[in-house]
Every structure is written in C-alpha cells, then in structure tokens.
N, CA, C and O of each residue as an XYZ file, in Angstrom:
472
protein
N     105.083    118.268    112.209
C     104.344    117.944    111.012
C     104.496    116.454    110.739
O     105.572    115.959    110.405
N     103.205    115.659    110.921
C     103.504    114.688    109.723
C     102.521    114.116    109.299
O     101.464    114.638    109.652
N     102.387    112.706    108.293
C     101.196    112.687    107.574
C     101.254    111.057    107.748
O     102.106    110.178    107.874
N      99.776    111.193    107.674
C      99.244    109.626    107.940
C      98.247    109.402    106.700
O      97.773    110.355    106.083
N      97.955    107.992    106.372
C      96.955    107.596    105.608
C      95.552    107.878    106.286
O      95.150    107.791    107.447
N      94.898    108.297    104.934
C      93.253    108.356    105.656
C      92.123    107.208    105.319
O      92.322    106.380    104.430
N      91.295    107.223    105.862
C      90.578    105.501    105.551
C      89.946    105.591    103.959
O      89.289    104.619    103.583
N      90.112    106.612    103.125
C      89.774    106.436    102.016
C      91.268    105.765    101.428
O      91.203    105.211    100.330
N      92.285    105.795    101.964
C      93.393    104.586    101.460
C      92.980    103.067    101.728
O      93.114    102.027    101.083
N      92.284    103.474    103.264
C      92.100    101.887    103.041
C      90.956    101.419    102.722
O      90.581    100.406    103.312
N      90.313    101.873    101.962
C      88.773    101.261    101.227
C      89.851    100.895    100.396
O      90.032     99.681    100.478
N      90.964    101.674     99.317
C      91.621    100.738     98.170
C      92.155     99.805     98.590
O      92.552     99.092     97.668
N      92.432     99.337     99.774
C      93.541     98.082    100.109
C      92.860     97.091     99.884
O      91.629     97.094     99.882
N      93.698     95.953     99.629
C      93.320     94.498     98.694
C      93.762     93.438     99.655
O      94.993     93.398     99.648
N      93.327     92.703    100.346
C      94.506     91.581    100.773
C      94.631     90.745     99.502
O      93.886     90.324     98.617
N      95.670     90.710     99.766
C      96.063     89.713     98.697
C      97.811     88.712     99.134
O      98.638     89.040     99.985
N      97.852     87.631     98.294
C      99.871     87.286     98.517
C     100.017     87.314     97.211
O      99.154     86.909     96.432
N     101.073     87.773     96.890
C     101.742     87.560     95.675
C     103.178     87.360     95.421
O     103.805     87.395     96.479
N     103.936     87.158     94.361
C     105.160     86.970     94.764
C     105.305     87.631     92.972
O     104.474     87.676     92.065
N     106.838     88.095     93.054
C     107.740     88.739     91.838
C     108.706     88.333     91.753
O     109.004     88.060     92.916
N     109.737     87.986     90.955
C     111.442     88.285     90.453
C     111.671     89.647     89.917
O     111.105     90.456     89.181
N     112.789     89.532     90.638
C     113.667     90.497     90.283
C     114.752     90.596     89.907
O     115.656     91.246     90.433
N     114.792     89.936     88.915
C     116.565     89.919     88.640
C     117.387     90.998     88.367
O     118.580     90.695     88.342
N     117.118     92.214     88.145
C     118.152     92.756     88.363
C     118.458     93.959     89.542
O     119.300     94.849     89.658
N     117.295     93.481     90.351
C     117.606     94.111     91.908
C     115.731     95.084     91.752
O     114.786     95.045     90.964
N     116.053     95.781     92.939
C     114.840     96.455     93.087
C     114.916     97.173     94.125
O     115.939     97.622     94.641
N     113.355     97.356     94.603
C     113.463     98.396     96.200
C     114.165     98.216     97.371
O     114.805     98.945     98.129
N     113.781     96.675     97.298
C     114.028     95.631     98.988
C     115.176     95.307     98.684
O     115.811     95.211     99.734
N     116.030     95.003     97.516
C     117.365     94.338     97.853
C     118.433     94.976     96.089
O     117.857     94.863     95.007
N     119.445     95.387     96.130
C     120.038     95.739     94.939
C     120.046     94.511     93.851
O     119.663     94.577     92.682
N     120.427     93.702     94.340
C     120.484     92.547     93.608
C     119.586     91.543     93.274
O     118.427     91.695     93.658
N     119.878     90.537     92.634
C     118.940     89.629     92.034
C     118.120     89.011     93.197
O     118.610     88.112     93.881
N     116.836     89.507     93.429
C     115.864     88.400     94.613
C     114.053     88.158     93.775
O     113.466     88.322     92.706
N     113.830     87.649     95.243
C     112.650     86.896     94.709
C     111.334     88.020     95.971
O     111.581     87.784     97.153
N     110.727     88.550     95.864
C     109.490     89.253     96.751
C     108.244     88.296     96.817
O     107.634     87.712     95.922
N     108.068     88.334     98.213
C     106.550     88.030     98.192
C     106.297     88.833     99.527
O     106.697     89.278    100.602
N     105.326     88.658     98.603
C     104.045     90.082     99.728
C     102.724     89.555    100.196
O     101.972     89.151     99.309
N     102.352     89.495    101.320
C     100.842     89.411    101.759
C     100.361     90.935    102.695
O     100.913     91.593    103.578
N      99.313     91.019    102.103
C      98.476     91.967    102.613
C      97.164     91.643    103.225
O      96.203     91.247    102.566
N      97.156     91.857    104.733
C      95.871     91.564    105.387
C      95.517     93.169    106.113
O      96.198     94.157    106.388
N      93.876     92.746    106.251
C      93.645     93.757    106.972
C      93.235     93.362    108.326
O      92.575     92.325    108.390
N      93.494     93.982    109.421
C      92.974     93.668    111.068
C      91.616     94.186    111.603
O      90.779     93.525    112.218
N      91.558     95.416    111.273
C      90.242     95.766    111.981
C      89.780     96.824    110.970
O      89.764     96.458    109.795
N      89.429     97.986    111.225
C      88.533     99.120    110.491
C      89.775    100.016    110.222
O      89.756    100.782    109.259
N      90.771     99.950    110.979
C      91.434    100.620    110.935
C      93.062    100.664    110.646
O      93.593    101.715    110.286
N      93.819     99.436    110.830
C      94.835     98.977    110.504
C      95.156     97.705    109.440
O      94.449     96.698    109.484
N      95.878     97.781    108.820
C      96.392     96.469    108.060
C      98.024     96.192    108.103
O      98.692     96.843    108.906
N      98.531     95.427    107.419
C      99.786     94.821    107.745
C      99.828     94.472    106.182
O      98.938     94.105    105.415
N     101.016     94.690    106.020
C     102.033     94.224    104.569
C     103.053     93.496    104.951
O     103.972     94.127    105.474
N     103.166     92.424    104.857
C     104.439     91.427    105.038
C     105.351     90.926    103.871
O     105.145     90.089    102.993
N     106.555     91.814    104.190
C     106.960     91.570    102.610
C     108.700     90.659    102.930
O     109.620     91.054    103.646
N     108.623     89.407    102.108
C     109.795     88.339    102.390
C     110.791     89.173    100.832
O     110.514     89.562     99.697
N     111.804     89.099    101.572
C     112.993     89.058    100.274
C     113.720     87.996    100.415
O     114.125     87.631    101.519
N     113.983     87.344     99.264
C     114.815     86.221     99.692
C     115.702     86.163     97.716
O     115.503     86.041     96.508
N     116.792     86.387     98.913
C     118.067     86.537     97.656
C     119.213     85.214     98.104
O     119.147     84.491     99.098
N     120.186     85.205     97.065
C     121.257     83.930     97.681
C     121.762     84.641     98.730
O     122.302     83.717     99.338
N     121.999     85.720     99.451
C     122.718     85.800    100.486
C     121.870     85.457    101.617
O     122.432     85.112    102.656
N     120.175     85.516    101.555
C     119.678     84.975    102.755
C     118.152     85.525    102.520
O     117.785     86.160    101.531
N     117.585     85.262    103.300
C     115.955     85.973    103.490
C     115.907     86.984    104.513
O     116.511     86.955    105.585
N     114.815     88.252    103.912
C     114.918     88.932    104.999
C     113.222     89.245    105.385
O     112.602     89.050    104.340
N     112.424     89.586    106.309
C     111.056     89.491    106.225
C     111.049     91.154    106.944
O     111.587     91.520    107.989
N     110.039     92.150    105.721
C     109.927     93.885    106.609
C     107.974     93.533    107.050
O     107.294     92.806    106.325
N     107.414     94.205    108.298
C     106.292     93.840    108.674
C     105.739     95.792    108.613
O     106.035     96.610    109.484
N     104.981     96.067    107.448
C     105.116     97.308    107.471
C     103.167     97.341    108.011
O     102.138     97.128    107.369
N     103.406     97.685    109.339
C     101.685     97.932    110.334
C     101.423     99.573    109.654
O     102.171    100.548    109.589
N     100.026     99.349    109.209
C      99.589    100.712    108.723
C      98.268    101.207    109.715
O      97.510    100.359    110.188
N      98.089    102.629    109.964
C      96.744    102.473    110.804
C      96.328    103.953    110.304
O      96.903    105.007    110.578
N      95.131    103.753    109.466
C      94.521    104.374    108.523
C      93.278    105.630    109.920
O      92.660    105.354    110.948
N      93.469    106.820    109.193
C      92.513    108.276    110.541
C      91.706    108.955    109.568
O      91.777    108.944    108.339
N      91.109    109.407    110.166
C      89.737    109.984    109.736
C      90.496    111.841    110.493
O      91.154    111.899    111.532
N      90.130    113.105    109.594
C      90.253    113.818    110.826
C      90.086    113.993    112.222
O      90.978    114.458    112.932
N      88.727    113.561    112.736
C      88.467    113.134    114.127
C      89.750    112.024    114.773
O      90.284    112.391    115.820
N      89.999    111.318    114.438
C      90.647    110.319    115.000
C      91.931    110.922    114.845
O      92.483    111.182    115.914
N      92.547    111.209    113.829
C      94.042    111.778    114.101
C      93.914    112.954    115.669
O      94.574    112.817    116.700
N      93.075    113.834    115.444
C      92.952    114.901    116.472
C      92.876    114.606    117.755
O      93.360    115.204    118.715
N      91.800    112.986    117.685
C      92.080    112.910    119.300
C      93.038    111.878    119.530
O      92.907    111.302    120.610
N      94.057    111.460    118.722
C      95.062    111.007    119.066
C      96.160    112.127    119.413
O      96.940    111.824    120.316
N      96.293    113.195    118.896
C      96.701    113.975    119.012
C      96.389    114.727    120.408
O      97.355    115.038    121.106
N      94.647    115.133    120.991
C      94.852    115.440    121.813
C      94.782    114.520    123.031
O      94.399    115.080    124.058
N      95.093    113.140    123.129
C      95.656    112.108    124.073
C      96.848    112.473    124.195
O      97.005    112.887    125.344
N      97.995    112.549    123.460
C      99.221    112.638    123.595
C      99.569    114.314    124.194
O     100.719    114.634    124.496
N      98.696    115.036    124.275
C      98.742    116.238    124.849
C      99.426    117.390    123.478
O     100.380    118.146    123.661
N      98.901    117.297    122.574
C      99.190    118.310    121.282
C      98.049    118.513    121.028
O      97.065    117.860    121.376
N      98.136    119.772    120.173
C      97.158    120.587    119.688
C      96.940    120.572    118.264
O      98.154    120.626    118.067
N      96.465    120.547    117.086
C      96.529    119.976    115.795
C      95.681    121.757    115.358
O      94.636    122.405    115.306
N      96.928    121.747    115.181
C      97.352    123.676    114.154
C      96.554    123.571    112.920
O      95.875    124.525    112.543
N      96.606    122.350    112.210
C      96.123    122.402    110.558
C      95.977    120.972    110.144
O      96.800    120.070    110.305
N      94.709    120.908    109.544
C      94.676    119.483    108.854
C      94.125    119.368    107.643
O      92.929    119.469    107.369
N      95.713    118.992    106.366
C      95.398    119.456    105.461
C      95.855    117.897    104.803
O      96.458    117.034    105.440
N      95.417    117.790    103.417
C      95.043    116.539    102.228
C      96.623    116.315    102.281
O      96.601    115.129    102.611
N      98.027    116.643    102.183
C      99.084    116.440    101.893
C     100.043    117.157    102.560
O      99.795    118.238    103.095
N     101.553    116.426    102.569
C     102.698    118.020    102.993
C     102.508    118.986    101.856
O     102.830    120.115    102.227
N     102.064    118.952    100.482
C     101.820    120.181    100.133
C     101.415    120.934    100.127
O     101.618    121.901     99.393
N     100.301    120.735    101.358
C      99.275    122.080    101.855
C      97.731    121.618    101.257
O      96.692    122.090    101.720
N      97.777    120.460     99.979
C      96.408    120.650     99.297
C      95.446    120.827    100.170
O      95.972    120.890    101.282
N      93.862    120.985    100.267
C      92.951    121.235    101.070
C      92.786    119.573    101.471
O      92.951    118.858    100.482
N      92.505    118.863    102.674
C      91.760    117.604    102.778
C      90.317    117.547    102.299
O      89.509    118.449    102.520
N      90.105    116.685    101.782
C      88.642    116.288    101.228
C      88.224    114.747    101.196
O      89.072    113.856    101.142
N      86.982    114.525    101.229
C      86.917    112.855    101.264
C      88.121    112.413    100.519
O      88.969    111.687    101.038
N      88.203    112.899     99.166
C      89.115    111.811     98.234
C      90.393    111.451     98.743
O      90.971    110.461     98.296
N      90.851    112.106     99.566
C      92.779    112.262    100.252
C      92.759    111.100    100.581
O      91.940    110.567    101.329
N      93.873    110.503     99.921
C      94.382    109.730    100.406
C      95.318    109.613    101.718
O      95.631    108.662    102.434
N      95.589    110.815    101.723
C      96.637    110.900    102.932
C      96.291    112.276    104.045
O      96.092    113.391    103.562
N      96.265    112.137    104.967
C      95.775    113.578    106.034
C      97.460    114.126    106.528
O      98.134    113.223    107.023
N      98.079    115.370    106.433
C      98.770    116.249    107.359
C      98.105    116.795    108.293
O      96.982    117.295    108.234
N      99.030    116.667    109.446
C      98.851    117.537    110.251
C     100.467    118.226    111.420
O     101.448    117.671    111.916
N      99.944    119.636    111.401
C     101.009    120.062    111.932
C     100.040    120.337    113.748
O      98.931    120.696    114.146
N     100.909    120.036    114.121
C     100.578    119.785    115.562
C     101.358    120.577    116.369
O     102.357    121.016    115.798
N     101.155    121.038    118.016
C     102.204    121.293    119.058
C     101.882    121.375    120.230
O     100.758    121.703    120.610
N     102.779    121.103    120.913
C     102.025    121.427    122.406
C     101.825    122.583    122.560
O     102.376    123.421    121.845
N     100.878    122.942    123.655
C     100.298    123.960    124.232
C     101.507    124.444    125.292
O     101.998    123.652    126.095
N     101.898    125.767    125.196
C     102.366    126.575    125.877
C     102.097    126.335    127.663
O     100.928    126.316    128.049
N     103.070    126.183    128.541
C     102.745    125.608    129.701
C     103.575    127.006    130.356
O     104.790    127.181    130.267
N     102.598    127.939    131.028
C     101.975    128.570    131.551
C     103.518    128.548    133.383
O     104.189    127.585    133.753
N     103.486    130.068    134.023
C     104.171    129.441    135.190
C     103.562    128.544    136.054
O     104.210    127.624    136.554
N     102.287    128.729    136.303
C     101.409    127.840    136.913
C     101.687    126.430    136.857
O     101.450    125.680    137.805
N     102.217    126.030    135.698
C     102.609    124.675    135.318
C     101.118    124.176    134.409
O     100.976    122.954    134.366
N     100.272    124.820    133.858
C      99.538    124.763    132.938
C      99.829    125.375    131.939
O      99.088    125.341    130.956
C-alpha cells in the first residue's frame, strides 16, 4: 500500500520563495531558525521544494522531489515494475478517488509466479 499525490495537487502548487522565523523552533529544527523555501515546478508532472534551515548551529538544505499520477499513470508504473494495482482509492482511508483527490492509494502486488516460472 501506498499513496501518492494526484495532479489535481499539482494544479494547487505555487512556485514561489519565501522565507519565515522561527524563534521558538518548528518542524525543520527544535530551536530558534530562520526557513526559506522555494518551490518550482519541472514538467507536467513533478516539482521540487527546497527548503534551507539555517540556525546558529549551521545550515541545513531538505530537496523534497514530488511527482504528481493520474490513475493511468500510477498503474502503469506499477505495471512496469511488474505489480498488479488491487485498488485505487482517494486516500489510506479507503475514501472513493474522484477528480477532487488530492492524493491517489493504491494497494498493489505481484502476481503469483506459477511453477512454470510465470
């Protein structure tokens, strides 16, 4: 099982840079730092979040690559890698997928290989 963004996430994505304080700590670091974030997008299908922390103990830079599926496209990534895609549903909570999902599950597995070796 797991879940990926669907391209109705990335119609909301923004590029943008911005930067925050944090003085009394946050996600990226417990303590007092400074965030900046840029958000670009690459193609139809992926974007990139580059997010700098920089506190007095040092800077640290996370490069979080996103790559946004359509049902079709999760499936035949799925059946490239040689799995079978059991269910494709809007969330891990089972909701139904529909245009609006932001996010697609899918529980996947390989196919049973046979003595034949199929």
């Amino acid at each position: 099982m797991l879940d990926v963004f669907s391209r109705r996430k990335l119609e909301a994505f923004e590029e943008r840079t911005t930067w925050e304080e944090h003085p009394a700590g946050g996600f990226w670091n417990a303590g007092p730092h400074f965030e900046v974030q840029r958000c670009r997008r690459f193609s139809e299908c992926v974007s990139l979040e580059q997010i700098a922390v920089i506190a007095s103990e040092g800077a640290t830079s996370y490069h979080l690559w996103n790559t946004y599926f359509t049902p079709a496209t999760l499936s035949a990534e799925f059946e490239e890698a040689g799995f079978e895609a059991v269910e494709l549903v809007g969330d891990a909570a089972g909701a139904p997928f529909d245009d609006a999902s932001l996010t697609i599950c899918a529980v996947a597995r390989k196919p049973a290989i046979g003595k034949e070796g199929r």
